[in-house]
N, C-alpha and C positions, 0 to 999 in steps of 0.2 A: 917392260913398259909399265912406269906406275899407274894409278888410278886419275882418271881424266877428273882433273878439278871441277871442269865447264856440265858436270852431268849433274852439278850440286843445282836444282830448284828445275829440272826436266819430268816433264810427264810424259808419260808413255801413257798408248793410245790404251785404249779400256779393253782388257780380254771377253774373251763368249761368256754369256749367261753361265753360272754355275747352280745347277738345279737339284737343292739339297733333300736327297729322298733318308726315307728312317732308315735302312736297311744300313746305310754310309753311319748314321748319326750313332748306330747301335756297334755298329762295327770298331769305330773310332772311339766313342766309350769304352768298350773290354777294352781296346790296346793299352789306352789312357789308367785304365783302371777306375773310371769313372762309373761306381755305382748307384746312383740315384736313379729311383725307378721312374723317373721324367725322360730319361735319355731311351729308356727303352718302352715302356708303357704309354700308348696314346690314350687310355681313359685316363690313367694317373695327371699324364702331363693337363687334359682337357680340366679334369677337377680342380689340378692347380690354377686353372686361369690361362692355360697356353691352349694356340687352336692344332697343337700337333705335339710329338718326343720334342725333347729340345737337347741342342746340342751340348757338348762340354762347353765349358769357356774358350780352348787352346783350338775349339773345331776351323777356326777361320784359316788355321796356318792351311789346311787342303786347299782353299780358292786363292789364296797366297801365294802358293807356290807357283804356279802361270806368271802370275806379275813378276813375281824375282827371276825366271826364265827369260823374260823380255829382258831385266837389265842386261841376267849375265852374259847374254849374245848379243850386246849390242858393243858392233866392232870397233868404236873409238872407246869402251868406258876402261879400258886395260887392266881388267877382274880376268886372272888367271884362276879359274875354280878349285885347282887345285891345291892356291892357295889361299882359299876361304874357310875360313871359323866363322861358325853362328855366334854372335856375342851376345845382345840380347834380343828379347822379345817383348811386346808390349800388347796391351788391346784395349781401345777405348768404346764403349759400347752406348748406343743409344737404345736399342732391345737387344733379347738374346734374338739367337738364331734356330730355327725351328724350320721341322720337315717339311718341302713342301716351298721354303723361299726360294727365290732364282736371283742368285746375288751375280753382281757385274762388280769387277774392279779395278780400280784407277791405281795406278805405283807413280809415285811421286818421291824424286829422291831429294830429300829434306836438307842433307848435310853431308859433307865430304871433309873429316877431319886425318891429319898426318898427326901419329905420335908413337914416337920409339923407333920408326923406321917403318910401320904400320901402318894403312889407313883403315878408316874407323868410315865405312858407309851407310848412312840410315835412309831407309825408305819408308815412306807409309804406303800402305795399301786402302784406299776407301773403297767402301763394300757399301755399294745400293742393292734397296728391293728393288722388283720390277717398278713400281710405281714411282721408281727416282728416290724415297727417303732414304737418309742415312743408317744403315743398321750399324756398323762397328768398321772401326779401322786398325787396322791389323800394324803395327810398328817393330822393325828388325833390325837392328845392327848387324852387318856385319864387318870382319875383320879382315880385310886380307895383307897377309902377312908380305911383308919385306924380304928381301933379298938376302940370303944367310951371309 
């Protein structure tokens, strides 16, 4: 079954609070390779002007991953996962993200392109604080491949 054209401009209903503690932010730094003593130090990060560690840049793909779950199970979008490639990623940020936010997120699927026998699925992910501002939206390609 190919990918449901009609999922192009669908929003899915907003996942649970994602409630970002340092222990995740410091964790997810080593794996990244993310040295800056802001990810792991909260005086460092306070000095710098943050009220907590702050995360990598790429940290959003964790509350991400929920949203892209809603697509891949939802039973008309015809995303066989086993034949999904990440293609790209993106992130638009209005602040960074720091320990301590409880981000909610909204998956909005942007665009559903055919090419080479392939479709090419883009979703955004918006990421609220608790207070409803925009912190950063999370942007993913993916691929899923065509029938050999």
């Amino acid at each position: 079954m190919p990918v449901n054209p009609d999922l192009q401009g669908r929003v899915f209903a907003p996942v649970p609070p994602y409630l970002v503690g340092r222990e995740k932010i410091r964790e997810f730094a080593t794996a990244v390779q993310a040295i800056a003593p802001v990810h792991f130090d909260p005086a460092i990060a306070v000095a710098a002007g943050y009220p907590d560690v702050v995360a990598p840049p790429t940290f959003p793909v964790v509350v991400q991953e929920a949203t892209l779950a809603q697509l891949l199970a939802e039973p008309d979008a015809g995303i066989d996962f086993s034949r999904v490639v990440h293609g790209e990623q993106r992130f638009a940020y209005t602040r960074p993200v720091v320990a301590g936010d409880e981000l909610t997120a909204t998956l909005t699927v942007t665009s559903i392109k055919t090419l080479g026998g392939n479709a090419m699925v883009t979703a955004e992910s918006a990421m609220t604080a608790a207070d409803g501002s925009h912190v950063v939206t999370a942007t993913s390609t993916l691929v899923v491949r065509g029938d050999s």
